[in-house]
N, C-alpha and C positions, 0 to 999 in steps of 0.2 A: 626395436626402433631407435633411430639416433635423437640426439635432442631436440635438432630441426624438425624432425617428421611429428617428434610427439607435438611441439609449440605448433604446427601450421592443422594437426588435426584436434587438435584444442579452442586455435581459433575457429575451426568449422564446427564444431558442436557446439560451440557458444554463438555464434551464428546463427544457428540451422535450430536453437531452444530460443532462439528472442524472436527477430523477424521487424521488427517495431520500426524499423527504417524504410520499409516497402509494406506494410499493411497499413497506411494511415493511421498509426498508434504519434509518432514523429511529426511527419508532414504529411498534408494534403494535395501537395502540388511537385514534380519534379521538371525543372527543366532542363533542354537537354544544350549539348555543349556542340561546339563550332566542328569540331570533329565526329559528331555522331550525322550518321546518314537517317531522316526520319525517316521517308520511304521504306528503308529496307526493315527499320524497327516496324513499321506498320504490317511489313507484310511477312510479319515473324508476330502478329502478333497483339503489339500493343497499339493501343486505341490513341494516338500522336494529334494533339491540336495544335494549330499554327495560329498564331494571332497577332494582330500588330502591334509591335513595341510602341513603349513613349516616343515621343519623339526628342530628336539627340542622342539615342541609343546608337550603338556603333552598326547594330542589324535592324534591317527593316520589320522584320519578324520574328518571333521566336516560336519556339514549338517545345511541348513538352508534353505529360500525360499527370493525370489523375492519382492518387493513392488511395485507395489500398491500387495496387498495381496487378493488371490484371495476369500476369506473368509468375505471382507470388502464388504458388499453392502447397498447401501441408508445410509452410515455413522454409521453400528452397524454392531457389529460382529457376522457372523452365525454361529458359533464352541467357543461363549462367555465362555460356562460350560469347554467345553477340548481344550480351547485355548493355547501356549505354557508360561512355566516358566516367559519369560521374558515378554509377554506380559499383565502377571498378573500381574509385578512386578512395569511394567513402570508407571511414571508418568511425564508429559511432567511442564517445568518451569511455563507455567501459571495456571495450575492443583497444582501445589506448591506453586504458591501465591494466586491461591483464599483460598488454605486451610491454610494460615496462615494469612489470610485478609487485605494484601498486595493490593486482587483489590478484588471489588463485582461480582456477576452475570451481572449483566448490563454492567459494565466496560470490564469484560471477552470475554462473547457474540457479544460485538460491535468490539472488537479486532478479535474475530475470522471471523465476516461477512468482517471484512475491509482486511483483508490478504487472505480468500478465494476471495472475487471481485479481488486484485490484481495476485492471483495466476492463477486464472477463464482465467482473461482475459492474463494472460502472457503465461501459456500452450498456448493457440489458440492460437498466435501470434508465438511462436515458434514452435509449427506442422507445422504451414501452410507454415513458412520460411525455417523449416527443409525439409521439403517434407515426412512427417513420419507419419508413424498412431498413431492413438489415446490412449491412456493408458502407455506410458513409463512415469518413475520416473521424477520428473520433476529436481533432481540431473541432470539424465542423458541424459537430454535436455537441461540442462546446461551447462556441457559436449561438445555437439556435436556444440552447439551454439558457444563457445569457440574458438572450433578449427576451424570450417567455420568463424571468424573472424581473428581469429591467419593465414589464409590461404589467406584473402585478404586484399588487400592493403585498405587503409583509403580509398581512392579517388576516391577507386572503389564500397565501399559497399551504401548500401541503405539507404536513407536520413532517414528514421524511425529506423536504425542502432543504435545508439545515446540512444533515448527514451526506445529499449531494453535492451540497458547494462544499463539502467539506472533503468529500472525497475526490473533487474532481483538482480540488485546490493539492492535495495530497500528491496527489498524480502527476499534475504539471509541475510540482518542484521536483520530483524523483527523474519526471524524465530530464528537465532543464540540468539537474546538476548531475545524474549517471549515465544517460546515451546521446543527448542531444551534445554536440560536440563546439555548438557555440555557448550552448546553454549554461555551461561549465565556466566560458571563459566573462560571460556579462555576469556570472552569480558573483566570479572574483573582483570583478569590475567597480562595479556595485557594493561590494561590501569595502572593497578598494575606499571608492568615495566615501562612503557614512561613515570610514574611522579618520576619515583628512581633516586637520583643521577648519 
């Protein structure tokens, strides 16, 4: 194999072992872009709402879909070929530093097994405490965890209460500053400002 072919199926195995960007691990919500046909994605497929924009938005509507994405299964895309604009476009912050060899496949791959073990096991832990079924974004089990803590009092929550916020706190920095591709650039941001005069 030449060096091109090894780098483009490198990037597909570090792809095809994460997934976090179409299972609701990322985002909860995609929208799609001025060039995507929803119809045709509907009838390939995916579950497409249409809803009204703010108003002063340049479209009267916009339409997108749901995450986990119902298209995602065993970690590859089934509608890869007429997948939408934005999901050909994306490329998650550690897909941008293995390609600029910032970290190897190995370095990569053991990041992604050590953030799905923690995400694995923090979904189950908060289904089973939410009382919720299985497959919601795991944003928005973040969300509801939230506010059933915002809802009682210290003294009264559950001694494994603690090790939750702890791990979910754990979770969301990992993704913000290794796959979320904004997440990376507000961590610099941010730490930009706290060292400024």
């Amino acid at each position: 194999m030449g060096l091109k072919t090894d780098v483009i199926a490198s990037e597909k195995n570090i792809c095809l072992s994460c997934g976090f960007c179409c299972d609701g691990t990322i985002y909860s919500y995609v929208s799609l872009q001025e060039t995507d046909n929803p119809m045709e994605l509907r009838n390939i497929g995916l579950p497409i709402k249409t809803t009204e924009r703010d108003p002063g938005k340049s479209q009267e509507k916009e339409s997108g879909f749901d995450q986990p994405c119902a298209a995602h299964q065993n970690r590859a895309c089934t509608i890869y070929q007429w997948r939408p604009a934005i999901c050909k476009e994306y490329k998650c912050a550690l897909l941008k530093a293995y390609e600029t060899q910032e970290v190897n496949t190995e370095a990569a791959l053991k990041l992604i097994g050590d953030c799905t073990r923690l995400r694995d096991k923090l979904r189950s832990t908060l289904e089973t405490h939410l009382s919720v079924d299985a497959g919601l974004p795991l944003l928005r089990l973040f969300q509801l965890m939230a506010k059933k803590l915002t809802a009682t009092k210290p003294h009264q929550q559950e001694p494994d209460m603690v090790q939750i916020q702890l791990d979910m706190a754990s979770l969301r920095i990992l993704i913000a500053r290794r796959f979320d591709p904004m997440g990376d650039q507000l961590a610099k941001h941010h730490r930009g400002a706290a060292n400024s005069p």
